[in-house]
C-alpha positions as CSV (number, residue, x, y, z in Angstrom):
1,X,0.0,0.0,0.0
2,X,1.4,3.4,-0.6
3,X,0.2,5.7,1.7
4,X,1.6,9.3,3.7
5,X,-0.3,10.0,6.8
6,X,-0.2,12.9,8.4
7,X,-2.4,16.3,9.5
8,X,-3.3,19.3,7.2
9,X,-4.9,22.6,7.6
10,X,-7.8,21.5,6.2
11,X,-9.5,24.9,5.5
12,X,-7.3,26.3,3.4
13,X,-6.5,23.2,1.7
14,X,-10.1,22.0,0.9
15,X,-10.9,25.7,-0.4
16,X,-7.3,25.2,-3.2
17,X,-9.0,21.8,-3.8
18,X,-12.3,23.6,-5.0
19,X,-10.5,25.6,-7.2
20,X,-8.5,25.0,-10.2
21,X,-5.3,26.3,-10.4
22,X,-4.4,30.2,-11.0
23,X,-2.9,29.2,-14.5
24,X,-5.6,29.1,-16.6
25,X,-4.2,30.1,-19.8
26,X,-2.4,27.5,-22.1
27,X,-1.4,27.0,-25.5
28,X,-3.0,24.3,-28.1
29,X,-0.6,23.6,-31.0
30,X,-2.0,22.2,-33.7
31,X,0.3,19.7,-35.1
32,X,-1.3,17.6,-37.9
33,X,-1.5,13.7,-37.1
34,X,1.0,12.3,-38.5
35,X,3.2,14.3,-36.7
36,X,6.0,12.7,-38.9
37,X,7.0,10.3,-36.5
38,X,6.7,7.6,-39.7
39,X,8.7,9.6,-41.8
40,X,12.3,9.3,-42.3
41,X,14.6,11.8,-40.9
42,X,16.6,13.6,-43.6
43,X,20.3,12.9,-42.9
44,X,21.5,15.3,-45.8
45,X,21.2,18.6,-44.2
46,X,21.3,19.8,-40.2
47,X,18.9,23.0,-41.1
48,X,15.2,22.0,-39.9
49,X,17.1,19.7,-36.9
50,X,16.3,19.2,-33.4
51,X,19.1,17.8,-32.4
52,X,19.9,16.3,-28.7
53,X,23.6,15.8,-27.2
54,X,23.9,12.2,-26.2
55,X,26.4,11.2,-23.5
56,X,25.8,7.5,-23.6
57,X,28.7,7.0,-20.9
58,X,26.7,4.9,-18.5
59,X,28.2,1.4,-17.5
60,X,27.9,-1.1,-14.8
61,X,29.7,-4.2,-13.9
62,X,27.6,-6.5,-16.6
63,X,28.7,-3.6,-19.3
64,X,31.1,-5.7,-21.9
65,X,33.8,-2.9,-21.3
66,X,34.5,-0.7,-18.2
67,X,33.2,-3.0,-15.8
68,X,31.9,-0.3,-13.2
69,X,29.2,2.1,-12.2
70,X,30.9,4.7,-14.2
71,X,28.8,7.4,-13.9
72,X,25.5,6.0,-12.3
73,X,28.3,5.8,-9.2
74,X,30.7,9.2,-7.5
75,X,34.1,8.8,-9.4
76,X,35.3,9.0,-5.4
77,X,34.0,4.9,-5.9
78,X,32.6,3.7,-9.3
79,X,33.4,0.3,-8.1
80,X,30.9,0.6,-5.9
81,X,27.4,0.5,-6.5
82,X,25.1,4.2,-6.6
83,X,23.4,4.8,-3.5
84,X,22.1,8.1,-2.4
85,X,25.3,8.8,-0.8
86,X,27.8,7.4,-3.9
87,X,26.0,8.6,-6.8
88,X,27.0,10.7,-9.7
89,X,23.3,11.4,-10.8
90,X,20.3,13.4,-9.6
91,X,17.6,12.4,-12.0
92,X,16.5,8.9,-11.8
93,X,15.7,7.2,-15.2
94,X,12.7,5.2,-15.8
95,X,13.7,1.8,-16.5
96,X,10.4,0.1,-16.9
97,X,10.5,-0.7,-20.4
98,X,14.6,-1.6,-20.8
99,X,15.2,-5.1,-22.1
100,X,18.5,-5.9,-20.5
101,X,18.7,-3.6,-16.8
102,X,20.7,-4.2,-13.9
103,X,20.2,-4.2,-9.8
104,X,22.0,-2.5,-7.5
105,X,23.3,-4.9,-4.5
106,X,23.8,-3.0,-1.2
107,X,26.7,-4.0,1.9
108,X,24.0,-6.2,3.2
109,X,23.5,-8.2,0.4
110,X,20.1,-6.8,-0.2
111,X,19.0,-5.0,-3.2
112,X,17.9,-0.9,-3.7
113,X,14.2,-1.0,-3.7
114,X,11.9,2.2,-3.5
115,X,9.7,3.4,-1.4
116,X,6.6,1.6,-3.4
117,X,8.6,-2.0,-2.8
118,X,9.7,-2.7,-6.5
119,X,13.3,-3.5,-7.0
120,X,15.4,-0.3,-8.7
121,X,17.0,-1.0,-11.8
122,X,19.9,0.9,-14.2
123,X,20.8,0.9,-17.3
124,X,24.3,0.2,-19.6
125,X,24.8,2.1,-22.6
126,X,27.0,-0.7,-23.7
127,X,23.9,-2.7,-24.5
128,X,22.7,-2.5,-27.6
129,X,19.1,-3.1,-26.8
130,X,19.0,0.4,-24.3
131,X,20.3,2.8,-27.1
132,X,17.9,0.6,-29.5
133,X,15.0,1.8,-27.1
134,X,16.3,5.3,-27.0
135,X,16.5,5.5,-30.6
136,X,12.8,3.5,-30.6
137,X,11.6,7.0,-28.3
138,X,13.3,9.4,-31.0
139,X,10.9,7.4,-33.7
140,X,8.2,7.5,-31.7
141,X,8.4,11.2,-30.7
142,X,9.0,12.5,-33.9
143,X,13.1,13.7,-32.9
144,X,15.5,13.9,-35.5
145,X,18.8,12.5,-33.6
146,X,21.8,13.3,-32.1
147,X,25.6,14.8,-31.7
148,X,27.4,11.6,-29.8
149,X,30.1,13.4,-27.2
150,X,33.8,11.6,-27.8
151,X,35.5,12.6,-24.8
152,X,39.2,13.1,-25.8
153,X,40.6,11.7,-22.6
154,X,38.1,8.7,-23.2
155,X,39.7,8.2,-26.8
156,X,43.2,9.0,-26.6
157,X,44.6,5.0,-25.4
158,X,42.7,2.9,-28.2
159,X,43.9,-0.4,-26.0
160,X,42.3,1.2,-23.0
161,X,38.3,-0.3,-21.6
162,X,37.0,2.9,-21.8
163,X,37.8,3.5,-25.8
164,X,36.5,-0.3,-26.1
165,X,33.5,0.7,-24.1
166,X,33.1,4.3,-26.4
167,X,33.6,2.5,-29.6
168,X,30.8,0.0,-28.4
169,X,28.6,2.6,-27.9
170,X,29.0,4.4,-31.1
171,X,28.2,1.5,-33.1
172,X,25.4,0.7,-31.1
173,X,24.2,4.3,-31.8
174,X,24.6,3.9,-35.6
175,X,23.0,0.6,-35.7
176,X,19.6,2.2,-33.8
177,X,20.0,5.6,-36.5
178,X,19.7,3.2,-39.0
179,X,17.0,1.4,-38.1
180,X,14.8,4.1,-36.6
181,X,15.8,6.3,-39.6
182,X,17.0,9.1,-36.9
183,X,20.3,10.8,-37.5
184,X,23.6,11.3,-35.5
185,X,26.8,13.3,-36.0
186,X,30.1,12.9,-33.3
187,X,30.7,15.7,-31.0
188,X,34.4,16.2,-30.2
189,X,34.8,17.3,-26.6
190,X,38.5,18.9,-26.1
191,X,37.2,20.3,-22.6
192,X,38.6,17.6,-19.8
193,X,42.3,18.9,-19.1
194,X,45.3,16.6,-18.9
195,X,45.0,14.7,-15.5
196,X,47.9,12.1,-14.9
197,X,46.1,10.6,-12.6
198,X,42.3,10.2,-14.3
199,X,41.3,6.8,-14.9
200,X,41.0,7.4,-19.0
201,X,44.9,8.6,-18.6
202,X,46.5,11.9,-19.9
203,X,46.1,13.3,-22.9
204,X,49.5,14.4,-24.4
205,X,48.1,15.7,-27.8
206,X,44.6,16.8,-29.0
207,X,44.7,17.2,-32.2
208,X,46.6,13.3,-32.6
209,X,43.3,11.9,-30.3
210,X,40.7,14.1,-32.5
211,X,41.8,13.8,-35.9
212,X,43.4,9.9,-35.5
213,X,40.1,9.0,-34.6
214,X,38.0,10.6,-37.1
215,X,40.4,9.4,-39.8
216,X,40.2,6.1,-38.2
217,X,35.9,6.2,-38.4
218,X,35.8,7.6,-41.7
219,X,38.0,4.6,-43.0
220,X,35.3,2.2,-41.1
221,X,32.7,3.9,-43.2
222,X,31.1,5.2,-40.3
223,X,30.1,8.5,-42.4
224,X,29.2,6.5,-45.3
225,X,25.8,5.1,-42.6
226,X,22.4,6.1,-44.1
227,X,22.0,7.8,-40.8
228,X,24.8,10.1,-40.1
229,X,24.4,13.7,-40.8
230,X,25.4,15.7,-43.5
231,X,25.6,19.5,-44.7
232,X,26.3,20.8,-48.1
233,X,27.7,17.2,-49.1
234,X,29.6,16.6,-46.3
235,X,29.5,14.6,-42.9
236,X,28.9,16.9,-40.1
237,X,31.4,17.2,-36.5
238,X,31.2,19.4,-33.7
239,X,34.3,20.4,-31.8
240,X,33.0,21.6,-28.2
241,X,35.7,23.7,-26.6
242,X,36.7,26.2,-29.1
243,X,37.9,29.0,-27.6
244,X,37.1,28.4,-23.9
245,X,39.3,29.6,-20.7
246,X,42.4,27.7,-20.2
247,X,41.4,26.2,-17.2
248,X,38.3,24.5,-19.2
249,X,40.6,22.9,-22.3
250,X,44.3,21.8,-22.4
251,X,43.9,22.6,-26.0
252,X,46.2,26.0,-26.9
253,X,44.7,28.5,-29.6
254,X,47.1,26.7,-32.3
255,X,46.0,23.4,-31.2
256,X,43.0,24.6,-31.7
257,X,43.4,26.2,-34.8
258,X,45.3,22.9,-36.0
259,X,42.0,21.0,-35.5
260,X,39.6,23.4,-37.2
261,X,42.2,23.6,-40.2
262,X,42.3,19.7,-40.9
263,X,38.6,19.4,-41.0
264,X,38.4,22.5,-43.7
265,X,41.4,21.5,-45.6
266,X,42.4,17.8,-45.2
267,X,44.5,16.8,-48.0
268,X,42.2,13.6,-48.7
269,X,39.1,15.3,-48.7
270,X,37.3,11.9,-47.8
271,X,38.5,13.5,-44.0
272,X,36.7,17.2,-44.7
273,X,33.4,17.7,-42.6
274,X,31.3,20.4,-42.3
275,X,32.4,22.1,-38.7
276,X,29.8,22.9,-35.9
277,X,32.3,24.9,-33.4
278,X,30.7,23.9,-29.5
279,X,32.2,27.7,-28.3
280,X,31.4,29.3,-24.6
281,X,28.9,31.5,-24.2
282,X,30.5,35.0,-24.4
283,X,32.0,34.0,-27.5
284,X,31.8,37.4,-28.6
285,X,33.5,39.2,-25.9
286,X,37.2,37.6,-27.2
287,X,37.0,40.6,-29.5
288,X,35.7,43.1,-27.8
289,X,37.8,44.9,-24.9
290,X,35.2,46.6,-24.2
291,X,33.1,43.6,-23.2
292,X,35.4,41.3,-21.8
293,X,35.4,40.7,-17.8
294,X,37.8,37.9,-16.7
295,X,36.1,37.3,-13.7
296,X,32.3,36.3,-15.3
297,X,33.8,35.0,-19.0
298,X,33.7,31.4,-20.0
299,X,35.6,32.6,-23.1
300,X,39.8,32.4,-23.7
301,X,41.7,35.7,-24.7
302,X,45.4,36.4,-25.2
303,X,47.2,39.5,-25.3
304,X,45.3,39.7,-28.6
305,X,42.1,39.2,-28.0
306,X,41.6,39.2,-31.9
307,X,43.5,35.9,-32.3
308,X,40.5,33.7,-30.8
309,X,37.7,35.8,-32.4
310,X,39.5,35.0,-35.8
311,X,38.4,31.1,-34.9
312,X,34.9,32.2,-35.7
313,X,35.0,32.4,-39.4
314,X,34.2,30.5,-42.2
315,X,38.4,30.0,-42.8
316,X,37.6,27.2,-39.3
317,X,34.1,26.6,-38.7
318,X,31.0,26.4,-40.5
319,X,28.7,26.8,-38.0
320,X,28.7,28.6,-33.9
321,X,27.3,27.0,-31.1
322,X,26.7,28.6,-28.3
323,X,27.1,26.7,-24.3
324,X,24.0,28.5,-22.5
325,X,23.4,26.0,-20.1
326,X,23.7,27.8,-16.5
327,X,23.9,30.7,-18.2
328,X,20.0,32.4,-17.0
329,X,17.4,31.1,-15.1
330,X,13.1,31.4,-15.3
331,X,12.0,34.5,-16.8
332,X,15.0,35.4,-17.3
333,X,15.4,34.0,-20.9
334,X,14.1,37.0,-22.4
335,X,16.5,39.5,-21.6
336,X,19.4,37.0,-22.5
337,X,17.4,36.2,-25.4
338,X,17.5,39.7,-26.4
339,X,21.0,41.0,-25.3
340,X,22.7,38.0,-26.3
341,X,21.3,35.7,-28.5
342,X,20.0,38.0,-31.2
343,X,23.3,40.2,-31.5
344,X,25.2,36.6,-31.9
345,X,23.2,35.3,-34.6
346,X,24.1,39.0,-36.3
347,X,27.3,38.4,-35.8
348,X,27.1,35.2,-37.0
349,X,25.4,36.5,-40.2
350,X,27.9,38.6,-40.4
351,X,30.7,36.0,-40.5
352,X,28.6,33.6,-42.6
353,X,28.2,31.5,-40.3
354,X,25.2,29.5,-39.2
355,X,23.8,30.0,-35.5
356,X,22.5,26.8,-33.3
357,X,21.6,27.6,-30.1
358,X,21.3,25.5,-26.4
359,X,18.4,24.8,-24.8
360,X,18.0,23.1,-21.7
361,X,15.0,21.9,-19.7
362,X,17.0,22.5,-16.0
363,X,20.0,22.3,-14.2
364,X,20.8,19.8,-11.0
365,X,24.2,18.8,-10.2
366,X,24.3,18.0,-6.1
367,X,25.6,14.3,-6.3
368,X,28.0,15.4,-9.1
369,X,29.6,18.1,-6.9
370,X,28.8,16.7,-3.3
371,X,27.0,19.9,-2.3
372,X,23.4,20.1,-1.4
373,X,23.2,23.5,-2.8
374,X,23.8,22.6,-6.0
375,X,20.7,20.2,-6.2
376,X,17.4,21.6,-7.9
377,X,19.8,24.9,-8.8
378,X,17.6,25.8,-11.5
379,X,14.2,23.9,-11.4
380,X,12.0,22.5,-14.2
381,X,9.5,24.1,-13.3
382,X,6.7,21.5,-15.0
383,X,8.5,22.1,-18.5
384,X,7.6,26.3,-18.3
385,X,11.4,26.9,-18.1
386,X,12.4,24.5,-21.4
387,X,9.4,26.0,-23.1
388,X,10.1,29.5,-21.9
389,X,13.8,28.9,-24.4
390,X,12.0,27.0,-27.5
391,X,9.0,29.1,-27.6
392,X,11.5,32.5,-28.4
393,X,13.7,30.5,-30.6
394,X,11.3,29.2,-32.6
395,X,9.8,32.3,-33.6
396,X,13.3,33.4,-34.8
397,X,13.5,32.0,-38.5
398,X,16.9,33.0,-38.5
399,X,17.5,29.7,-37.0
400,X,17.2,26.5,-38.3
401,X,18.7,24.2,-36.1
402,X,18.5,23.7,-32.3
403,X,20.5,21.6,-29.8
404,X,19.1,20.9,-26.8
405,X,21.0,19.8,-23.8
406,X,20.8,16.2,-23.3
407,X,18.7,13.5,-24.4
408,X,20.3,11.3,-21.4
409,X,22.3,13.8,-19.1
410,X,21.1,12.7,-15.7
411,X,24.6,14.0,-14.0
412,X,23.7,17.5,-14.5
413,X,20.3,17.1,-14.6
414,X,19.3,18.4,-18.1
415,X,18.1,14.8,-19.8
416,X,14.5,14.8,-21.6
417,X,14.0,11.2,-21.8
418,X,11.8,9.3,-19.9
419,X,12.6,9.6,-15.7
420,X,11.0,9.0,-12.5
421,X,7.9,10.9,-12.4
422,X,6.8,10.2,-9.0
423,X,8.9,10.4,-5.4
424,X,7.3,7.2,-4.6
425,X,9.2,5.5,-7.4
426,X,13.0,6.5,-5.9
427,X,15.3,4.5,-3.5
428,X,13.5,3.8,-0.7
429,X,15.1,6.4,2.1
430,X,15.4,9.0,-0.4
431,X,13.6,11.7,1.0
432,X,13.6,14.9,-0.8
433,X,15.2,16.6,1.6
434,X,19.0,17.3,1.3
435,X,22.4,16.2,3.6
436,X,25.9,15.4,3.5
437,X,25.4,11.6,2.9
438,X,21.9,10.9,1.2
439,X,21.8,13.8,-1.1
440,X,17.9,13.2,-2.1
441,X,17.2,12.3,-5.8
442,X,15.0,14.3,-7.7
443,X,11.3,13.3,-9.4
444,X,9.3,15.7,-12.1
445,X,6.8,16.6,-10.1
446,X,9.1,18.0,-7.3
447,X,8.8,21.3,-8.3
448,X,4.4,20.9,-7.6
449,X,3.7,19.7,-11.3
450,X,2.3,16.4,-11.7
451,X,3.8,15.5,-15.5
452,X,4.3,11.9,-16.6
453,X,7.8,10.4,-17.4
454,X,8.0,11.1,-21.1
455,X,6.5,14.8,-20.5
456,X,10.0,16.4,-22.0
457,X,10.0,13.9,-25.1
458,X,6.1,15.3,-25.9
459,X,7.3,19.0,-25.7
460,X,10.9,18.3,-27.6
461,X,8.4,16.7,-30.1
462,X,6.0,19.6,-30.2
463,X,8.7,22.0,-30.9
464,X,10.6,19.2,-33.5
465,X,7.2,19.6,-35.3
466,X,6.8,23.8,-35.0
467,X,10.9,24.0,-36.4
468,X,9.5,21.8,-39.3
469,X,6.6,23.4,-40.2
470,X,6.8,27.6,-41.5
471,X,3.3,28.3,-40.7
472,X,3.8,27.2,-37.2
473,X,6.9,29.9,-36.5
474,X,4.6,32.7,-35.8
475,X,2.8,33.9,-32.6
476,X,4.2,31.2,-30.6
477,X,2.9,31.4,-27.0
478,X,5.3,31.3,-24.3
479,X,3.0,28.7,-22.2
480,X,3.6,25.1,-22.0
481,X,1.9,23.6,-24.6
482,X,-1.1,20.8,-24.8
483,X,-1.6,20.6,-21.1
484,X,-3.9,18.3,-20.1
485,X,-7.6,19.9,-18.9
486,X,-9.6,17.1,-16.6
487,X,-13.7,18.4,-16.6
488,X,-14.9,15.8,-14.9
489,X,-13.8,13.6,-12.1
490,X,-15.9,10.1,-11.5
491,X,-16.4,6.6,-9.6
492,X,-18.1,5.9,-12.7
493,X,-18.2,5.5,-16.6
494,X,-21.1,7.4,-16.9
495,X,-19.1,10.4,-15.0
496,X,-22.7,10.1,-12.6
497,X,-21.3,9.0,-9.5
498,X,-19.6,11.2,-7.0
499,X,-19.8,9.1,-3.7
500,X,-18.3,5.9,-3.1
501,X,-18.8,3.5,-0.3
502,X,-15.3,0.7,0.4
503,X,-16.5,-2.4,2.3
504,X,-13.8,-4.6,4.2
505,X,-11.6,-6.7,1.6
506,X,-11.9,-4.5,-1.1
507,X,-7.9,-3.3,-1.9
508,X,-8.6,-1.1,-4.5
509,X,-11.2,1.3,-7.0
510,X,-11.4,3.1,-10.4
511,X,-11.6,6.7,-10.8
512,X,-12.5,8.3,-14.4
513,X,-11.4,11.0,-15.9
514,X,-12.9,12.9,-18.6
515,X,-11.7,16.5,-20.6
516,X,-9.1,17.2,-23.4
517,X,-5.4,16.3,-23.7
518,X,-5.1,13.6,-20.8
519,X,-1.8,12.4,-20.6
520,X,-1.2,9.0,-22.5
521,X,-0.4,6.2,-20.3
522,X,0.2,2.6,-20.8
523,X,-0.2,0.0,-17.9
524,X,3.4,-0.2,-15.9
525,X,3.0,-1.6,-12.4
526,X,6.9,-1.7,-11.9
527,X,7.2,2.1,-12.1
528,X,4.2,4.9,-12.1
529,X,4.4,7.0,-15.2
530,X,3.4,9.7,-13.0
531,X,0.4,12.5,-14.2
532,X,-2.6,11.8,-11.7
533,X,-1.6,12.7,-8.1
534,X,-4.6,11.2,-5.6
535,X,-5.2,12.7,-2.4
536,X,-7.5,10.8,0.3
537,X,-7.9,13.1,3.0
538,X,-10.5,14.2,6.0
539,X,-9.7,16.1,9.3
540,X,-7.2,13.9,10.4
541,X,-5.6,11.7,7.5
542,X,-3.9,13.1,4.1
543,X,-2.9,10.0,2.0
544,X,-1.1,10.5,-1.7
545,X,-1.6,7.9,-3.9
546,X,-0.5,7.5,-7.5
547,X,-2.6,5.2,-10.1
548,X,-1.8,1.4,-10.4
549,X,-2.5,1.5,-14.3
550,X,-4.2,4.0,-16.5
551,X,-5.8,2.8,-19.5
552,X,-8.2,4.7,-22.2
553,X,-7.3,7.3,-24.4
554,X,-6.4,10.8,-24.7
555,X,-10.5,12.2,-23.7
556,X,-11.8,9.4,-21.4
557,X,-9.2,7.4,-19.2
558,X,-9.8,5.0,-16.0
559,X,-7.2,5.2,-13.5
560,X,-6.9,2.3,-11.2
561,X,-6.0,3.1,-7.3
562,X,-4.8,0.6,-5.0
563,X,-6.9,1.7,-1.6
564,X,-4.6,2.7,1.6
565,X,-4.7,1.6,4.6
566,X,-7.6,4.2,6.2
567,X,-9.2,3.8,9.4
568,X,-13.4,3.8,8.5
569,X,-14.9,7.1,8.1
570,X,-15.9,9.9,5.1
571,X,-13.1,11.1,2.9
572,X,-12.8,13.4,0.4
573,X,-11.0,12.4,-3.4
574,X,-9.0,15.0,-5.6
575,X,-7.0,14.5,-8.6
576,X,-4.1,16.5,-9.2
577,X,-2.7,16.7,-13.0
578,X,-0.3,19.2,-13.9
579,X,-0.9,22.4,-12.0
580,X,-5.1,21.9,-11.9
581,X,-6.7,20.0,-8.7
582,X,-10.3,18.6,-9.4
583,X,-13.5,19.3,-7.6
584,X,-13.8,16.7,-4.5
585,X,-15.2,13.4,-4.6
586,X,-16.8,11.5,-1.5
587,X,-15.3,7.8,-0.7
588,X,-16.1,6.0,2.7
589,X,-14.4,3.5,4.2
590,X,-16.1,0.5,6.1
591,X,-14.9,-2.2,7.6
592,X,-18.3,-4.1,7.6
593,X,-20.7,-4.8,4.9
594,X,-23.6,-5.6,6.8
């Protein structure tokens, strides 16, 4: 039974159950059915892309290669398995529909369960089978695919586990393009400085790690796949860490320049690509004095601060993106819409260049960093936030491509794929408070929005479809889109019955729902999608309860409840879906029939 008991003040909380929420306005986009989740992604341009970064860097010890909880675990102990007080993580994933998935075994030879009894799982990117079902959720949602990050550390020893591991993943990641028809591209990361001591080992040379791998890929044919990307006839790479601070890359400005020069001008042109630069966010202030503040830029200078502004040109790159994660917070996209995005994509212009900006759905990175502070940093805040970035950028038809900050970056909080809804569904003992040893995971609805597990996937798609589609670029509202509206609330079918009498034996009852854009739910009993939040409450008990299975369709859907343990008496019934709390229904409890 899943139940929290405990005492309310019930007069102000029955009158915010009354009414519906203070949001009443939302945004309907129409997006015609076929939504082109059955068409084939177009690997032969980026322009018209949503495109997500994809770490796939998860392992365990069943993971062919790198036999550890790399990333899942702190890097203090990735032998050991992730608890709340050795984890890397702050987002849970939702592993309910993962073919292959793996326990975690705790000191006492038990196993990590959650608070509603089932067993926790994780996942290994190693498997073929989880980036097949990632891929699988791109199809579904209509996504076009993704820029894979190739650590440079994590490729510079080509007998080491992790490149074994890396080069296991990629192919895994090609195999799922191809047969979901999605499209991915590698993504160069020259950011994790030399380290003698690091696990991956130390890297001595960037541009022999960068460019001996790609020429290694490109003579597997791994550009010749039906699903890797392409601009103006030629396979596209992004090099993340051009021009950063010193302290972020190892790479100098002629390293650098070295890099950007061989994919331009290789003498076998088989090597050239078409360059997507992965550059800080002041960008711009590496040529402008005037700018410039060494104390708040991300950006590198030298005594001639033209010398790194010269990498943004078509003579190195073809294309400028922007890091803005961490850079702003809620409402406060607008004014770094306005003062910084817009003057970059005229510089850009300028250059002739093209502009692809970040957007990210939140930031949390307290298990990461060790520091409670750091968890929730900047909340979700039911999707408003994410939406907040797309809605502005799509408007702008001066962009045609978007990245979007990651499909599966749990470790710093900013993955869209399907996650734990519901803090029933963490590791038991994972409250969501916050201390030096159980640093609490985080579930969607944390933030007081009750959104299902795949919530970010239907908004990435919405705005996937609006990028696609001219007509759509105009007048874009700045609300969440297609949020459910529940207009009637029911122990019955017919939507007739508002009271409800339990008897002794009976475990559990239905509630329907009936309005417009209900979430879409398929039975999981292992782990609530999340969406309906049921409260059982009177003067003296509050019980939360999530829905067993939900089954219907998008109008009419019957949510199964698995009763509480309640003393007899009169409660009162409310259902909670996103922000919007319905009017009360009446259940008693009895613990005779006569």
């Amino acid at each position: 039974m899943r139940y929290i008991l405990g005492t309310l003040c019930f007069a102000i909380l029955i009158a915010f159950f009354y009414s519906h929420s203070s949001r009443n306005s939302f945004t309907v986009v129409d997006i015609p059915k076929d939504n082109f989740n059955q068409l084939k992604t177009n690997a032969d341009t980026i322009e018209g892309k949503f495109l997500f970064g994809y770490q796939g860097w998860f392992s365990t010890p069943n993971s062919e290669y790198f036999k550890n909880w790399k990333h899942w675990s702190s890097d203090k102990d990735i032998n050991s398995p992730p608890t709340p007080s050795n984890s890397s993580f702050d987002f849970y994933p939702d592993t309910s529909e993962y073919l292959n998935k793996y326990e975690i075994p705790l000191s006492d030879n038990s196993l990590l369960t959650s608070s509603s009894g089932n067993n926790i799982h994780l996942y290994s990117a190693s498997d073929l089978s989880t980036i097949d079902l990632h891929f699988k959720w791109m199809k579904e949602y209509s996504l076009d695919g993704v820029f894979h990050m190739r650590f440079v550390s994590a490729i510079s020893d080509r007998n080491s586990e992790i490149y074994l591991f890396k080069d296991k993943v990629l192919n895994n990641i090609r195999i799922s393009a191809e047969k979901y028809d999605r499209v991915f591209a590698l993504r160069y990361n020259i950011t994790d400085p030399s380290n003698p001591k690091s696990i991956y080992g130390n890297v001595q040379n960037e541009y022999d790690a960068v460019i001996g791998d790609w020429k290694r890929l490109v003579d597997m044919g791994l550009v010749d796949s039906s699903a890797y990307l392409h601009q103006s006839g030629l396979p596209v790479v992004s090099i993340y860490g051009i021009g950063f601070r010193k302290d972020m890359t190892t790479a100098s400005l002629e390293a650098q320049k070295k890099i950007l020069r061989f994919f331009k001008n290789a003498k076998d042109k088989k090597y050239r690509a078409f360059v997507v630069a992965g550059v800080p966010s002041m960008w711009r202030s590496a040529a402008d004095k005037n700018q410039f503040d060494s104390r708040k830029s991300d950006a590198a200078i030298n005594s001639k601060l033209e010398a790194y502004s010269s990498l943004y040109s078509q003579h190195y790159i073809d294309a400028i993106h922007p890091w803005h994660v961490g850079r702003y917070k809620q409402y406060r996209f607008k004014n770094y819409y306005e003062q910084v995005i817009l003057k970059d994509i005229e510089i850009a212009k300028d250059n002739g260049i093209m502009y692809i900006p970040t957007v990210w759905p939140g930031f949390s990175w307290a298990h990461l960093t060790d520091n409670c502070e750091n968890r929730n940093q900047i909340p979700r805040s039911g999707g408003q936030f994410y939406w907040e970035q797309l809605s502005f950028l799509l408007e702008n038809k001066d962009i045609q491509t978007i990245f979007s900050a990651n499909f599966d970056e749990v470790d710093e909080g900013t993955a869209i794929f399907k996650q734990i809804a519901t803090e029933i569904d963490l590791p038991r003992g994972s409250s969501l408070s916050c201390s030096k040893n159980n640093i609490a995971y985080i579930p969607f609805n944390e933030d007081g929005f009750e959104i299902q597990n795949d919530f970010y996937l239907n908004l990435a798609s919405i705005a996937t479809s609006i990028l696609k589609l001219d007509y759509l670029r105009s007048d874009i509202a700045h609300s969440v889109p297609n949020l459910p509206v529940v207009e009637t609330v029911s122990f019955s079918k017919d939507n007739q019955t508002s009271k409800l009498t339990i008897f002794s034996g009976e475990e559990n009852f239905s509630l329907y729902l009936s309005g417009h854009r209900l979430f879409k739910q398929r039975p999981i009993y292992k782990i609530n999608p999340g969406g309906y939040r049921i409260t059982i409450f009177n003067s003296m008990i509050n019980a939360v309860v999530y829905a067993t299975v939900v089954s219907g369709d998008s109008d009419d859907l019957q949510l199964s409840v698995d009763l509480p343990e309640l003393p007899d008496g009169k409660y009162k019934v409310v259902v909670k879906t996103y922000d919007t709390v319905s009017k009360p229904l009446v259940l008693e409890v009895n613990s005779s029939n006569d």
